[in-house]
C-alpha positions in Angstrom: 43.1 6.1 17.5 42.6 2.8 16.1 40.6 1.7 19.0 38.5 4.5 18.9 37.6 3.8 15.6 36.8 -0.3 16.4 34.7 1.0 19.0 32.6 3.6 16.8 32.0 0.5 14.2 31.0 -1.8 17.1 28.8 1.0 18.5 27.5 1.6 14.9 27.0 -1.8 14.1 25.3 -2.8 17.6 22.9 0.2 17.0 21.5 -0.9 13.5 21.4 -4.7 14.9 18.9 -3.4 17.3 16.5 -1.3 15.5 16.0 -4.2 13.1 14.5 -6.0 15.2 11.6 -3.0 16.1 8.5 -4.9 15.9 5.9 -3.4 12.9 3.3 -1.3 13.8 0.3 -2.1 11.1 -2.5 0.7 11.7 -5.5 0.4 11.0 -6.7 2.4 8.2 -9.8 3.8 5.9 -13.4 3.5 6.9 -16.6 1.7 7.7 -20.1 2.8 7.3 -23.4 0.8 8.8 -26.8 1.1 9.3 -29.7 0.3 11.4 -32.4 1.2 13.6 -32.3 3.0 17.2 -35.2 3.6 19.5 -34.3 6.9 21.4 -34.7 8.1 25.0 -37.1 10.2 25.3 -38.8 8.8 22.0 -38.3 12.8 19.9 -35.0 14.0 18.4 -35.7 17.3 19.8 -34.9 15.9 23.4 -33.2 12.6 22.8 -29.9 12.1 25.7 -29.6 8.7 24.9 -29.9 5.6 22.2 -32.5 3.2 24.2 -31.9 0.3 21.9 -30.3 -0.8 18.4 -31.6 -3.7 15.6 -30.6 -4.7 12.6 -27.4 -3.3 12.2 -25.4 -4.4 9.5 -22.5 -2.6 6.9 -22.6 -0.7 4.7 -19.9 -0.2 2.9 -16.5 -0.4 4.0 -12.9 -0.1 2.9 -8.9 -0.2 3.7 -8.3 -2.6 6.5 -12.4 -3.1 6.7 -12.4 -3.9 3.1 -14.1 -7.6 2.7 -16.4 -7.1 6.3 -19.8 -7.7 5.9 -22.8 -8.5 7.8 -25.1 -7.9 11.3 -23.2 -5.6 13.4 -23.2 -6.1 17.0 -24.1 -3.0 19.0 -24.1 -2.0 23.2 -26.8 -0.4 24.2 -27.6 1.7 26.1 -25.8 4.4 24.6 -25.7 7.5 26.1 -25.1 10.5 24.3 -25.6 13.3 26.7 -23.6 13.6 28.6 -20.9 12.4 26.8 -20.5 8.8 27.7 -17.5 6.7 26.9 -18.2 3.1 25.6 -16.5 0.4 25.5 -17.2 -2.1 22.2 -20.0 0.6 21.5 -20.1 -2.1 18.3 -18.0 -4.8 16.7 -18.1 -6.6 13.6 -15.5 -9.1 11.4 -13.0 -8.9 14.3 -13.0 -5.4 14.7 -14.2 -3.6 17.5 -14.5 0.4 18.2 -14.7 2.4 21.8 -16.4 5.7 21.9 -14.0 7.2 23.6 -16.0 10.6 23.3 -18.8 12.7 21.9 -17.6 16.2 20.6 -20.8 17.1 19.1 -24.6 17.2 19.0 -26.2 18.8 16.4 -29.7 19.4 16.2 -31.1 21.1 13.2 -34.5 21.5 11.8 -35.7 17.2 12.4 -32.1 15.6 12.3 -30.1 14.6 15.4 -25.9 14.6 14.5 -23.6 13.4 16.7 -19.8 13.4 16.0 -16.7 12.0 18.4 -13.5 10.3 18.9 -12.3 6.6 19.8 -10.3 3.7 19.3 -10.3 0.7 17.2 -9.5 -2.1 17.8 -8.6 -5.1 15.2 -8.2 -8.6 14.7 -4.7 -10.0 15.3 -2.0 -8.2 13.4 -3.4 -4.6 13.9 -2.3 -2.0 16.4 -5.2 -0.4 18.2 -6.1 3.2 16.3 -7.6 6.7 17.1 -10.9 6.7 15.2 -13.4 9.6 14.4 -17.2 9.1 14.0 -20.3 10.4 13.1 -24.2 9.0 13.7 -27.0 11.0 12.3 -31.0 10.3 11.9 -33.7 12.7 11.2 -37.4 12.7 12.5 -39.9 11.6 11.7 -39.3 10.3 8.3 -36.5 8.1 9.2 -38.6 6.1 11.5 -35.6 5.6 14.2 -33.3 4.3 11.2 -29.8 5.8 11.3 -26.1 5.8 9.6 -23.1 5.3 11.7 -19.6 6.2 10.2 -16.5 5.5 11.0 -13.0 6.1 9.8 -9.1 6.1 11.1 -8.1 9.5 12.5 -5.1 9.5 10.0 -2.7 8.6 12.1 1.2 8.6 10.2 2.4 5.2 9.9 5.6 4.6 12.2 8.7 3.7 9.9 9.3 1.0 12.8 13.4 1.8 12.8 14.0 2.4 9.1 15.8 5.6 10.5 18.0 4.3 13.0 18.8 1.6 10.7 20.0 4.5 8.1 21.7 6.3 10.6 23.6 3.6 12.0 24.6 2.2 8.2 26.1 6.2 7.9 28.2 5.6 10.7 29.5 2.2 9.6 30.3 4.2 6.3 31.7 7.2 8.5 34.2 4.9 10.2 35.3 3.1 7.1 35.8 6.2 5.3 37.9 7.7 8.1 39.9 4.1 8.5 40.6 4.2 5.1 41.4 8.2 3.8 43.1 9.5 7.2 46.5 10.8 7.2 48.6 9.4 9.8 50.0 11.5 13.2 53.4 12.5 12.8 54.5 12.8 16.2 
């Protein structure tokens, strides 16, 4: 009986000993919002598949883990729309860098050109890669090929990185002691 019980503490304790050492996922979180102009294939909103060029991109406004980037933002093109086109460091600024991963939506009403998707960001050392959703929209011909780019963290729950384990294990610990301690002893 006794050994039993050793072995539920060593088990216990074992357990706890290795989710402490879980390394901690940080997310990255909140949004980013930037600015620019695009030059559109073919050049009408009405009819446009793709984003021909992009110049003088920069931010915004951004906050969470973006809070504190400023300045040009670096931009691939060509950019593809339709078809949905996956794109790698579609753009990247202040150590941050975001795939299109895809394009769920292209709107088109009366003059403005909308296009909403899904992808992942990617951050400077320290953050895990994150889902992220976006949304670029212009309007014609007003806008003269300027447009808004958005993006923000899918909302993604933060991982408690073995916070639970650690609890459970600590139960045990306090299960075993508790049993050593209060149990009546086997008359035989």
């Amino acid at each position: 009986m006794k050994l039993s019980k050793t072995i539920l503490a060593i088990v216990a304790a074992v357990a706890t000993g290795f989710a402490c050492h879980q390394a901690q996922a940080v997310p990255i979180t909140g949004s980013i919002d930037f600015a620019g102009s695009a030059v559109f294939m073919p050049n009408n909103l009405a009819g446009a598949f793709e984003v021909k060029t992009f110049s003088d991109v920069s931010v915004m406004s951004a906050d969470g883990s973006f809070t504190g980037v400023t300045g040009p933002v670096t931009m691939t093109s060509p950019w593809v729309f339709v078809p949905s086109t996956p794109v790698s460091a579609l753009w990247s600024v202040g150590g941050f860098i975001f795939d299109l991963g895809t394009t769920t939506s292209v709107l088109r009403p009366s003059g403005f050109l909308i296009i909403t998707g899904t992808g992942t960001i990617f951050g400077p050392a320290g953050f895990d890669a994150t889902t992220g959703i976006w949304r670029f929209s212009t309007q014609d011909p007003k806008a003269d090929g300027k447009f808004s780019f958005s993006a923000a963290t899918a909302g993604a729950g933060v991982p408690d990185g073995g916070m639970t384990v650690t609890l459970l294990g600590a139960a045990l610990i306090g299960l075993a002691a508790y049993r050593a301690k209060f149990a009546k002893p086997v008359k035989a």
